[in-house]
N, C-alpha and C positions, 0 to 999 in steps of 0.2 A: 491407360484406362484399365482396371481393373474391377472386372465384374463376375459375381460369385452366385450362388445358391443357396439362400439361409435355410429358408425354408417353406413349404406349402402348404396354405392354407385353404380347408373347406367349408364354404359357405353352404347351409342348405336352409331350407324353407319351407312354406307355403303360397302359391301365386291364388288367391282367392278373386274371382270375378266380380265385380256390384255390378257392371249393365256388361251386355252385352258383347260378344268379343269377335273379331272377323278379320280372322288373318289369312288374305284369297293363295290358291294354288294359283289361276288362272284356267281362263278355259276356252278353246279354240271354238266352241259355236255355241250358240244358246236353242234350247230344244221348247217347241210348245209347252207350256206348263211347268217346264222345269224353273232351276234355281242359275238364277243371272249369273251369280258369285258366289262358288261354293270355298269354304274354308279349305286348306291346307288339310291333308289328313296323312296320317303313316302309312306307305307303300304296303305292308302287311296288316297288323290290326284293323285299317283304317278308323284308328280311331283321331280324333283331331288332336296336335300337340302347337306346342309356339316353337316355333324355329330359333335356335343360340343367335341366330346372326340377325332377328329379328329384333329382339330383345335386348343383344348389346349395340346394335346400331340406335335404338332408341336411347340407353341410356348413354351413349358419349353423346350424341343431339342435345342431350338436357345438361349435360356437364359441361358441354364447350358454351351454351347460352351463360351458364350461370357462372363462367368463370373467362366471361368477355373473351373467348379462344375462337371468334366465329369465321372462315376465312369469306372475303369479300367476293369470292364466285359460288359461293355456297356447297365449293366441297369437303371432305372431312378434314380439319383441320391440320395441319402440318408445320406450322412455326418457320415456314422458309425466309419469313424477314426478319426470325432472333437475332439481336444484337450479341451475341458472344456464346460460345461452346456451352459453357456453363448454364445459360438461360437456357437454352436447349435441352441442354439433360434435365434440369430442375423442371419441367415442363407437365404437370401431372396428366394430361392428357395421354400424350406421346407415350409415357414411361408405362400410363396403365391399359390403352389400347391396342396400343404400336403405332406404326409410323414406317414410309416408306424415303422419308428426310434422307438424301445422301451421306450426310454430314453426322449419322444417328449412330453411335456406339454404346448407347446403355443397355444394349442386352434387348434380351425378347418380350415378345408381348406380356404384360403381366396376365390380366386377366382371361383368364378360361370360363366361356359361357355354354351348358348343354344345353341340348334340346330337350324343353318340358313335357313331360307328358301329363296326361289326366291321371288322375290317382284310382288309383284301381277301388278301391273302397268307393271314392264318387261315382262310379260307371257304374260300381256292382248294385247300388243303392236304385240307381236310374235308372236299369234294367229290372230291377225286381218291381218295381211301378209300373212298368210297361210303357216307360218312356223314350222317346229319342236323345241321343248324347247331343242334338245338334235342334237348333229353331229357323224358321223360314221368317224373315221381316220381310212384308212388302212396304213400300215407300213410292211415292210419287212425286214428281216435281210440280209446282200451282202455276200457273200463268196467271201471274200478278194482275192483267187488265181485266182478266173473263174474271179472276177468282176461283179457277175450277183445274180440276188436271189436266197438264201437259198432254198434247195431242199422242204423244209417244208415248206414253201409257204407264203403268205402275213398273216395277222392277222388281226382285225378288231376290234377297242375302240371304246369306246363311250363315250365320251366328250360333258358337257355343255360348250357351246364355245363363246369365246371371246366377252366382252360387255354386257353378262351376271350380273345382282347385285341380292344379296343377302343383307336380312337383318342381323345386328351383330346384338347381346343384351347377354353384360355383365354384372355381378354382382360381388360387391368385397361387401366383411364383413371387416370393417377397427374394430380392435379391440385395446381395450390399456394394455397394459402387462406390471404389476408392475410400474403402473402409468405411464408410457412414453406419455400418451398423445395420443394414436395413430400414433406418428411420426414415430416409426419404421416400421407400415404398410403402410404409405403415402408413405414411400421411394418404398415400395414392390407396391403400385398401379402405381408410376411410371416405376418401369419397367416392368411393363405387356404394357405398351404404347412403352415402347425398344424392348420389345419383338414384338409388332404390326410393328414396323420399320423396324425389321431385316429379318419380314417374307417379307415386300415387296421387299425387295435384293434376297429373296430365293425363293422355291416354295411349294406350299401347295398340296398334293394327290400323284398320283405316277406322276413315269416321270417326272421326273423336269427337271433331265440334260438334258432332250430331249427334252424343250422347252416349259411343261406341269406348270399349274397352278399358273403362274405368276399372282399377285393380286394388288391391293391398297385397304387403308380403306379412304374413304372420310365421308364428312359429319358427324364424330365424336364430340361427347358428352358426357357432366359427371354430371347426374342429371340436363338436359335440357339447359346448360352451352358451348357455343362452345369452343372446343378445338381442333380445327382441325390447326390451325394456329401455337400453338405452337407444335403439332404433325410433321408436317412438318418440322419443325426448328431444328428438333430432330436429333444430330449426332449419328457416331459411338459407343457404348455403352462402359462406363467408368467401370471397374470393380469395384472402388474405393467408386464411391458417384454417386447414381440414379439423371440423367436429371429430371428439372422439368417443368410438365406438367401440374399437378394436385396440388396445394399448399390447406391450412387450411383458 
């Protein structure tokens, strides 16, 4: 097996918000008056960012749905019952997220996800308004037979909200395996951009059925290259053969 390092590739963007976004730290007590579920914020700024590991654990979720890779105990997919060495490597999951497969010799994780932060320009805007970076939703649960709120009383999240952007900044290692050229990772940089499509159909953080973390990526690039134009153009995702986005 022979695996090399062609080359690396930088994705960057824009994460723009349409509703509401609530990705929790967690919080050990809840205080009179305060907030149930407060967002994730940076140890320093604290200003609120999305977590790399939040954002590519969503999109392999949406890649392994849409390319029937789902394992039947519902953990991260791993191809432990491929029929042959080959189906294993050729595996675009595996090859772009990694994989902890015994049997796995294609090299390292491809894709490199950072952590986003807010864009300095949207902060500065939102401060000079004398705004807060962050919103308080209360929500209730109904008791379907009264009609009226749950005895347990309203709740209180905290969402960075609607119109909000965030910086993206990906990194893919295109590598070439037993000579191919790099093309079997080209296929796999395209569909992390299929993957970027299906999360704008879906939602990113909690809450989604509820209306929570609806996104776009605008402003995308691939080593200072616009490709936003064909991002957009980008259908339903082909199990068969990755959309291209990215070509050699």
């Amino acid at each position: 097996m022979s695996v090399e390092l062609k080359r690396l590739r930088h994705i960057e963007g824009v994460i723009e918000l349409r509703t509401g976004l609530h990705i929790g730290s967690g919080k050990g007590g809840v205080e009179i008056g305060g907030v149930d579920s407060p967002v994730i914020r940076h140890p320093h700024t604290k200003l609120p960012y999305i977590p790399g590991s939040s954002l590519k654990g969503k999109l392999r979720s949406l890649l392994e749905w849409a390319l029937q890779r789902v394992s039947d105990d519902g953990s991260p997919w791993s191809n432990e019952k491929c029929g042959s060495f080959d189906d294993l490597l050729a595996d675009p999951i595996l090859r772009t997220f990694g994989t902890t497969h015994k049997q796995w010799r294609g090299g390292p994780t491809r894709l490199i996800v950072r952590d986003a932060g807010l864009q300095p320009t949207w902060v500065s805007r939102i401060e000079e308004r004398g705004l807060p970076v962050t919103e308080d939703k209360t929500e209730v649960a109904i008791n379907r037979i009264e009609g009226k709120a749950h005895k347990m009383g309203p709740r209180t999240v905290e969402r960075v909200p609607a119109g909000a952007r965030f910086d993206l900044s990906l990194s893919f290692r295109q590598f070439t395996v037993n000579g191919d050229d790099g093309r079997g990772d080209l296929d796999c940089l395209n569909r992390v951009f299929e993957a970027l499509k299906l999360l704008e159909g879906d939602a990113l953080g909690g809450s989604g059925s509820r209306g929570y973390g609806q996104v776009r990526f605008t402003k995308l690039t691939v080593d200072g290259v616009d490709v936003q134009a064909r991002f957009d153009a980008l259908e339903p995702v082909d199990k068969d053969r990755a959309q291209v986005v990215v070509a050699d």
